[in-house]
C-alpha positions as CSV (number, residue, x, y, z in Angstrom):
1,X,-24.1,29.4,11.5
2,X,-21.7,31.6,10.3
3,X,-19.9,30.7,6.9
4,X,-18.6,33.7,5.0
5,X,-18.3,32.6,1.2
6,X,-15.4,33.2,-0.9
7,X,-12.7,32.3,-3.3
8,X,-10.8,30.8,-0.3
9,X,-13.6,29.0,1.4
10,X,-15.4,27.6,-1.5
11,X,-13.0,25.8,-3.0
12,X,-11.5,23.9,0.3
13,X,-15.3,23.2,1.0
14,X,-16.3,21.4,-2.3
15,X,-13.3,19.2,-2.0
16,X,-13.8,18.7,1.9
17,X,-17.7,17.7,1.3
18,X,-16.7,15.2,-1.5
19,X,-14.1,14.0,1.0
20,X,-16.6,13.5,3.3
21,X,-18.7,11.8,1.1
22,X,-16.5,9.1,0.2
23,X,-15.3,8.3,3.6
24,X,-19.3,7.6,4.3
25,X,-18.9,5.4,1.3
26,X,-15.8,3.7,3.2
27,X,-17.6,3.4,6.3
28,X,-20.6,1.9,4.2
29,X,-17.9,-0.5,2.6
30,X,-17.0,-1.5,5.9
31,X,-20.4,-2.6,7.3
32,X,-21.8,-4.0,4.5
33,X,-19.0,-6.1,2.6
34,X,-16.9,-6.2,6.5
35,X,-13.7,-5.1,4.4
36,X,-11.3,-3.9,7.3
37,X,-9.0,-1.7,5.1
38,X,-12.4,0.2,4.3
39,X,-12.6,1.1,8.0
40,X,-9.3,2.5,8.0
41,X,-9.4,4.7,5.4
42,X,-12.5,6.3,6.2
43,X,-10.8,7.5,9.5
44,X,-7.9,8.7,7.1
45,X,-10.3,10.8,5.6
46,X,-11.8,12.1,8.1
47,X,-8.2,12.9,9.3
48,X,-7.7,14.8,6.3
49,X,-11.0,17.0,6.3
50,X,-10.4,17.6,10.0
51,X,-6.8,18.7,9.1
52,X,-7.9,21.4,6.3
53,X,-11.0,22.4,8.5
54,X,-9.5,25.3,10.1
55,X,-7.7,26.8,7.3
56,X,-11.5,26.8,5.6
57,X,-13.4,27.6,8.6
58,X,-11.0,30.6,9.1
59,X,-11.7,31.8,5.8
60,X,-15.0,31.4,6.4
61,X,-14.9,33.9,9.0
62,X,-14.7,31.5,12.5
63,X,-11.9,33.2,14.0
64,X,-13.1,36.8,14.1
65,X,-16.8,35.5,15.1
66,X,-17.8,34.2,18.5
67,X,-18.4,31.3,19.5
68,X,-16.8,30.1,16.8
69,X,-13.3,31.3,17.2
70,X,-13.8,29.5,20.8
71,X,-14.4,26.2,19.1
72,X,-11.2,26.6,16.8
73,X,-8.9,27.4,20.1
74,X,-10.2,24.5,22.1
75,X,-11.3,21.7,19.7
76,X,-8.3,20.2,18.4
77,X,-8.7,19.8,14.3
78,X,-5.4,18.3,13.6
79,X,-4.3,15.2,14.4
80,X,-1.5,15.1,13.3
81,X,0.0,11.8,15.6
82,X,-3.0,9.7,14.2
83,X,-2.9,10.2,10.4
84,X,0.6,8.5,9.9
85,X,-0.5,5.5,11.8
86,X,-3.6,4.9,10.1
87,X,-2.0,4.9,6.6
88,X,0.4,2.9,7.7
89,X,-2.1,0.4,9.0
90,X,-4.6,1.0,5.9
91,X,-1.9,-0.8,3.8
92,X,-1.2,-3.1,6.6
93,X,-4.7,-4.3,6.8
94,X,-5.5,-3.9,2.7
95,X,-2.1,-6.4,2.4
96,X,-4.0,-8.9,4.9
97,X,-7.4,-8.4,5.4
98,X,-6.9,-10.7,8.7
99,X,-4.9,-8.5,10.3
100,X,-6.4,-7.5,13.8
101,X,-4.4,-4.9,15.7
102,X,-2.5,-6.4,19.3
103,X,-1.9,-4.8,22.3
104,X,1.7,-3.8,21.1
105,X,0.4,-1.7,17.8
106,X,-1.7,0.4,20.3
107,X,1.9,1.9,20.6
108,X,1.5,3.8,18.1
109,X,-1.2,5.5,18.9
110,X,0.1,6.9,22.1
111,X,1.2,10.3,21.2
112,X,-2.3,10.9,19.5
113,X,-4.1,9.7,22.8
114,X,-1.9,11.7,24.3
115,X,-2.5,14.9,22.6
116,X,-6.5,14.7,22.9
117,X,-6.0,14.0,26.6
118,X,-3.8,17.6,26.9
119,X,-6.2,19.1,24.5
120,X,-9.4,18.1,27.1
121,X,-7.3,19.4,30.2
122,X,-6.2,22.4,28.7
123,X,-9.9,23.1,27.6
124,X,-11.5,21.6,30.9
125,X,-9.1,24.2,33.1
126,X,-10.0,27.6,30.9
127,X,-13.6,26.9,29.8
128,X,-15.1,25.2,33.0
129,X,-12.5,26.1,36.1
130,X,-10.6,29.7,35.4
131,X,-13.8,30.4,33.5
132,X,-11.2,32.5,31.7
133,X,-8.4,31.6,28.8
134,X,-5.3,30.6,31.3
135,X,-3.2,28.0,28.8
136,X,-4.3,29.9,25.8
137,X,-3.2,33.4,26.4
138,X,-1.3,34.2,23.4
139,X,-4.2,34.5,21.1
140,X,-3.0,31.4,18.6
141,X,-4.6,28.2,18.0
142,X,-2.9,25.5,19.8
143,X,-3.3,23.1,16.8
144,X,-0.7,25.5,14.7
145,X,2.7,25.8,17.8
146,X,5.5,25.2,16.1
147,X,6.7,22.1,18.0
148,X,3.1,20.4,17.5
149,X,3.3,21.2,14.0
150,X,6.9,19.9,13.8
151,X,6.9,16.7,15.5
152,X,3.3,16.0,13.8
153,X,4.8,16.0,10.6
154,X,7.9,14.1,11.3
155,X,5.5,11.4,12.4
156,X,3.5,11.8,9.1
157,X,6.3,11.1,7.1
158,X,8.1,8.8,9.4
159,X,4.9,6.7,8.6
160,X,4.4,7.1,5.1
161,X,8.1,6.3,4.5
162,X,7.1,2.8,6.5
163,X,4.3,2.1,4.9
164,X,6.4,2.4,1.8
165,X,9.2,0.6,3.1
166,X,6.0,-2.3,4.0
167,X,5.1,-2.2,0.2
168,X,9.0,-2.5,-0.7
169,X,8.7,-6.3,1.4
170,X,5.5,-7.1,0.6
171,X,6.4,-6.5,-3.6
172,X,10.2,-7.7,-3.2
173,X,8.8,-11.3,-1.5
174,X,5.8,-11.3,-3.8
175,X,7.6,-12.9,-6.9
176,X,9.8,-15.1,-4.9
177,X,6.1,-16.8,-4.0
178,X,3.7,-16.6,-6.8
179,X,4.2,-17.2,-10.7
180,X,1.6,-14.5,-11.2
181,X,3.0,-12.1,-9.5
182,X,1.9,-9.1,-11.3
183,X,-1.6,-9.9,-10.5
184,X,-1.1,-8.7,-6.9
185,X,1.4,-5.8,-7.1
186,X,-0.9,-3.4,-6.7
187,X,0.9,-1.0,-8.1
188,X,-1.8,2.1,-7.5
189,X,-1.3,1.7,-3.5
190,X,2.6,2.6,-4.3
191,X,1.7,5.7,-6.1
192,X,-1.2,5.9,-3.2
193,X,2.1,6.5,-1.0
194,X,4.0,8.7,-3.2
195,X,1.0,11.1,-3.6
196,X,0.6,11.4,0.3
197,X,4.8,11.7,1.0
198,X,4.9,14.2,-1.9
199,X,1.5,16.2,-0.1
200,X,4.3,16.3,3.1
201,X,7.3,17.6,0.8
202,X,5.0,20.1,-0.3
203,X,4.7,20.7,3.7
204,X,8.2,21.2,4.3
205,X,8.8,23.2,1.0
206,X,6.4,25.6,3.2
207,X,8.3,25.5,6.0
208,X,11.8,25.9,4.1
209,X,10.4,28.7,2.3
210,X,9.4,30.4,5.5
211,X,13.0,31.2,6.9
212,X,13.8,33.4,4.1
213,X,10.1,34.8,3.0
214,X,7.3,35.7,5.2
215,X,4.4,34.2,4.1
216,X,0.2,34.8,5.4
217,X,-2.2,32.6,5.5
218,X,-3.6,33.3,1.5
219,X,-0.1,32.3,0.7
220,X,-0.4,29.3,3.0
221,X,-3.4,28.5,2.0
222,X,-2.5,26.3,-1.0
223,X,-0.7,24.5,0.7
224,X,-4.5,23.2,2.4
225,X,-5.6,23.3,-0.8
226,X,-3.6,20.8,-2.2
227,X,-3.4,18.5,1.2
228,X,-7.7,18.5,0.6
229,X,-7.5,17.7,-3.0
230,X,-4.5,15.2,-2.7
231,X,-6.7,13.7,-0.2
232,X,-9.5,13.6,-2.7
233,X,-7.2,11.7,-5.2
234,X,-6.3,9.2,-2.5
235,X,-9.9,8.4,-1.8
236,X,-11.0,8.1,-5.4
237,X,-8.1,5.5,-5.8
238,X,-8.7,4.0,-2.7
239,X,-12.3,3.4,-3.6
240,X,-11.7,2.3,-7.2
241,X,-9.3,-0.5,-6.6
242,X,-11.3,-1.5,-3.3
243,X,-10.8,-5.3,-2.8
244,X,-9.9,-8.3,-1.2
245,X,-6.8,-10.0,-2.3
246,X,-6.7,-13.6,-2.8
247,X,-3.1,-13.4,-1.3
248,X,-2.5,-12.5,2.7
249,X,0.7,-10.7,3.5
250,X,2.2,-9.7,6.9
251,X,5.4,-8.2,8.1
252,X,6.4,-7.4,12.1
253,X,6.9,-3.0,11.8
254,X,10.9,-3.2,12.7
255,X,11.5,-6.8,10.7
256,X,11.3,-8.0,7.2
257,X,9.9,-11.4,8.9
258,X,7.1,-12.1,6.1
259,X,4.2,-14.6,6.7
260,X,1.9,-15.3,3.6
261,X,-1.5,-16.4,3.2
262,X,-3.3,-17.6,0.0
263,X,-6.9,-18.0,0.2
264,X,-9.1,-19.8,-1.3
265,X,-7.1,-23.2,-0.4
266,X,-5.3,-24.2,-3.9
267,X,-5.3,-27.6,-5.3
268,X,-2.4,-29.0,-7.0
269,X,-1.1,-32.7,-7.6
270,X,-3.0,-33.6,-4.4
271,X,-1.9,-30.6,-1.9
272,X,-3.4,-27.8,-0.3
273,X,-2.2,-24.2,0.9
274,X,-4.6,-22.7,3.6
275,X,-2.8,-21.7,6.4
276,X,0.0,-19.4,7.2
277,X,3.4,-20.2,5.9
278,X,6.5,-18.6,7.5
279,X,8.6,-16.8,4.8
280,X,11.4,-15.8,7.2
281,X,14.7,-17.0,6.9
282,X,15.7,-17.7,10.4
283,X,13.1,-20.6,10.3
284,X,13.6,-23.5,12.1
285,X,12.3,-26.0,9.5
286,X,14.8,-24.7,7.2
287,X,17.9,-26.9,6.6
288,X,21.3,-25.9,4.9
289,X,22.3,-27.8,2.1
290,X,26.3,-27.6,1.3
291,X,27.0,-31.0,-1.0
292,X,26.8,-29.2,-4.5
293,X,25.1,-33.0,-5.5
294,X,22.3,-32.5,-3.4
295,X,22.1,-28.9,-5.1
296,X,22.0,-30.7,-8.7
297,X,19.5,-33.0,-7.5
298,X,17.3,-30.9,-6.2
299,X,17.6,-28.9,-9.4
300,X,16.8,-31.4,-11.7
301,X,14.0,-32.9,-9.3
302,X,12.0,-29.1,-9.7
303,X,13.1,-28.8,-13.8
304,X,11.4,-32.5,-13.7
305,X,8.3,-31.9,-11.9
306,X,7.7,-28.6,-13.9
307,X,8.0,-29.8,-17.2
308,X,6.7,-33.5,-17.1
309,X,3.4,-32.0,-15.3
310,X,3.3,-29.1,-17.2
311,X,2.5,-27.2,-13.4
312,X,4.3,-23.6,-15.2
313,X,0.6,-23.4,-17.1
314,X,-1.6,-23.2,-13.6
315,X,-1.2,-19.2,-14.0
316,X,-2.0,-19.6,-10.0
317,X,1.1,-22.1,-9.6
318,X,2.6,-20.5,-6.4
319,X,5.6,-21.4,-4.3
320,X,3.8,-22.5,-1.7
321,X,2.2,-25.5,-3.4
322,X,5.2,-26.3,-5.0
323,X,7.0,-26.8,-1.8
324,X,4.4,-29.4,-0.4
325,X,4.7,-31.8,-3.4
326,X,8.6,-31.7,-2.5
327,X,7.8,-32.0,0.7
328,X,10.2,-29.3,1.8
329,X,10.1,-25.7,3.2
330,X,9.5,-23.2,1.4
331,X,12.0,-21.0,2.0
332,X,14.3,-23.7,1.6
333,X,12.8,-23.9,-1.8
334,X,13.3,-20.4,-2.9
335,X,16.8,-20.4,-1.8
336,X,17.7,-23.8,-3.9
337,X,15.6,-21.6,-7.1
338,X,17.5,-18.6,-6.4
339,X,21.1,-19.7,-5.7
340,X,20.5,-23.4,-8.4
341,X,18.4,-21.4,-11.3
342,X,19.7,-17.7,-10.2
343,X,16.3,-16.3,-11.0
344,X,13.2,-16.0,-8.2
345,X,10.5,-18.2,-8.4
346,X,8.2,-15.9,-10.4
347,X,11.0,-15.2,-13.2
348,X,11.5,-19.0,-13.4
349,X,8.3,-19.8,-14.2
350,X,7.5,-17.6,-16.7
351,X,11.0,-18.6,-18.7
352,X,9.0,-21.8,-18.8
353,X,5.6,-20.1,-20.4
354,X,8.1,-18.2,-23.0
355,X,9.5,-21.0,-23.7
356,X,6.3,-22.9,-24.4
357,X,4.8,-19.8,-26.1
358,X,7.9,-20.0,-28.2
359,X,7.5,-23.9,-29.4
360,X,3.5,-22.4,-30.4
361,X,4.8,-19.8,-32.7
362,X,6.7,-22.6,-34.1
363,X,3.6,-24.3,-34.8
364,X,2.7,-21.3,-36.8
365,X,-0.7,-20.9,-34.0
366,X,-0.3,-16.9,-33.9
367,X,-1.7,-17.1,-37.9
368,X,-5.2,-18.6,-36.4
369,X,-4.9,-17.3,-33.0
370,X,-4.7,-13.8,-31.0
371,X,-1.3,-13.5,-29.2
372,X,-3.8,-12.9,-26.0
373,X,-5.0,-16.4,-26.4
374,X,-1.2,-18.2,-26.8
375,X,-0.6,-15.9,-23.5
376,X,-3.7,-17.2,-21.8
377,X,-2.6,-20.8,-22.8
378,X,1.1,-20.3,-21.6
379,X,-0.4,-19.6,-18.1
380,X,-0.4,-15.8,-18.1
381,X,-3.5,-13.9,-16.5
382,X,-3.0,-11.1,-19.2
383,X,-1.5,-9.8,-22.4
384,X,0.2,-7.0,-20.2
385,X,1.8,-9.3,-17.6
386,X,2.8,-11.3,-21.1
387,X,4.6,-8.7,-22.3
388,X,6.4,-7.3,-19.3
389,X,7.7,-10.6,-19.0
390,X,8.7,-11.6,-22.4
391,X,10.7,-8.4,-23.0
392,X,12.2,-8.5,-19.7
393,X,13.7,-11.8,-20.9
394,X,14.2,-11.6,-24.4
395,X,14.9,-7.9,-24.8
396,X,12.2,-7.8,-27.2
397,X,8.5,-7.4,-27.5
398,X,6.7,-10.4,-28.8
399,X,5.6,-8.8,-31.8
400,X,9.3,-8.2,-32.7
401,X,10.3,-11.8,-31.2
402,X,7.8,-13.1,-34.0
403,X,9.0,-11.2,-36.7
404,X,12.6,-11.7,-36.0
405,X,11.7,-15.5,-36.7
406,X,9.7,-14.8,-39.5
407,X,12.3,-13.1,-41.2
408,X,15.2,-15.6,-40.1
409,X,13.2,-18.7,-41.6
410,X,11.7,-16.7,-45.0
């Protein structure tokens, strides 16, 4: 087989062999531990390897040798209609591991059907009818005409920006639910999305650049080059924070309609959450409350149950579990801790583990104990989340919250 070696070649080859090796390791990931999200990006990296293919292959000498410059015309390497939907549904499925695709998501995979269905015809007619090139005549490879290249990556980022827009609901709804919200934020799979958008401005600052400079393909070149070692980064992240969240999240494509899911079931005064919980507001088990009593009441019914049970140190207290010893929806819930305390659900409760943290330093317990272990005890999962939170509320660090006190009673 012909593979010409150089600076060119080499380089989108090592990254394009490690690429493939970790979407093997996804596919493994897949079969063995039956992760879903595993499965999808292991197609989105094989996506990306096909994409860079015949900018290395080219280099490599495939265009100017037979068969292989054959191959390149009529095998189509780019797919550019399916790598924006299977991001999109990599986070999707990552967000809720239950997720199974229905008849109306095959939607959007219609254009990329489509294209593989041209691709077969147009190679069918010239290759095994006119025996003779008849569609490709012009002596350029069909995966690089301008309006395939256009409206491929309008859909890439046309995806990616949904995806993000997906994270924006799923992180935005996350601490109006759970009081350790920053457990599940999973902050890498935002930057996941940045990385791949910022791989397509790259794209377009190509394409921009083209209309006043003429640029060849060295010059385009690494623009591949960085698409192949972007991708690289994506799968090394992807891999490392591999997982199954504890916490289910879904949202319909063209609505912010949320359902949750929190699995294992958790225990709490007697309740259970196992099941999906609609978290839209249009829900019919929702009722509006207008008497500013009932508002009061229900106010000091939830400062009650809080406090006299002590629920704000569970650091897997959730609104969901709070809402079935109330015995009422829990959107309707959120709404009376939004609009009665005007904080979300996940802010409110950690005002309460401050304020308990607060009444330990007044017990002098940070001279015998780490400030790790009086966050631990004040229902925080970690030191970091401790922090965040306490200086988002008192403007201060604790370190400097404790000294402040020091000083005011010395």
């Amino acid at each position: 087989m012909t593979f010409q070696y150089n600076f060119y070649s080499v380089f989108l080859l090592v990254f394009w062999i490690h690429t493939a090796i970790y979407a093997g390791l996804f596919f493994r990931k897949f079969v063995v531990q039956q992760q879903k999200a595993a499965l999808w990006m292991g197609w989105f990296l094989i996506l990306v390897n096909l994409y860079t293919a015949p900018w290395m292959l080219g280099f490599a000498g495939w265009y100017d040798n037979q068969p292989y410059r054959t191959i390149l015309f009529y095998v189509p390497f780019q797919h550019l209609f399916w790598i924006g939907p299977v991001i999109y549904f990599y986070l999707v499925t990552l967000l809720n591991p239950r997720f199974t695709l229905q008849k109306r998501d095959f939607f959007h995979f219609l254009p990329g059907f489509l294209h593989l269905l041209m691709s077969a015809w147009v190679a069918l007619y010239d290759l095994g009818i006119a025996k003779q090139p008849y569609f490709i005549t012009n002596g350029e490879d069909p995966d690089f005409q301008p309006w395939y290249q256009g409206l491929g990556l309008l859909s890439m980022i046309f995806y990616g920006l949904a995806a993000l827009r997906y994270y924006h609901f799923y992180r935005k709804a996350l601490e109006s639910v759970l009081s350790n919200a920053a457990d599940f934020l999973l902050v890498w799979m935002r930057w996941f999305l940045i990385i791949f958008l910022s791989l397509l401005v790259f794209r377009v600052s190509f394409i921009v650049l083209e209309l006043w400079v003429s640029l060849d393909y060295w010059a385009t070149w690494w623009y591949f080059f960085g698409f192949i070692v972007g991708g690289y980064i994506l799968a090394i992240a992807g891999y490392a924070h591999a997982g199954v969240s504890r916490v289910y999240f879904q949202s319909k494509f063209w609505s912010p309609q949320i359902q949750w899911y929190l699995a294992p079931p958790k225990v709490l005064l007697g309740t259970t959450t196992s099941s999906f919980v609609d978290f839209s507001a249009d829900s019919s088990e929702v009722v509006e409350m207008e008497n500013s009593v009932v508002w009061t009441e229900w106010i000091q019914k939830i400062e009650a149950a809080i406090t006299e049970h002590q629920l704000y140190l569970d650091p897997d207290l959730t609104l969901f579990a709070l809402a079935q010893v109330f015995q009422i929806h829990p959107v309707q819930l959120s709404k009376i801790i939004n609009q009665g305390f005007g904080k979300n659900f996940n802010d409110l409760i950690n005002a309460y583990r401050i304020d308990h943290f607060k009444h330990l330093i007044l017990e002098n317990r940070q001279q015998r104990e780490t400030l790790l272990a009086l966050a631990l005890e004040c229902g925080f999962n970690s030191k970091a989340t401790f922090n965040r939170a306490f200086k988002k509320q008192e403007g201060m660090s604790p370190q400097a919250y404790i000294k402040a006190q020091k000083n005011r009673y010395n």
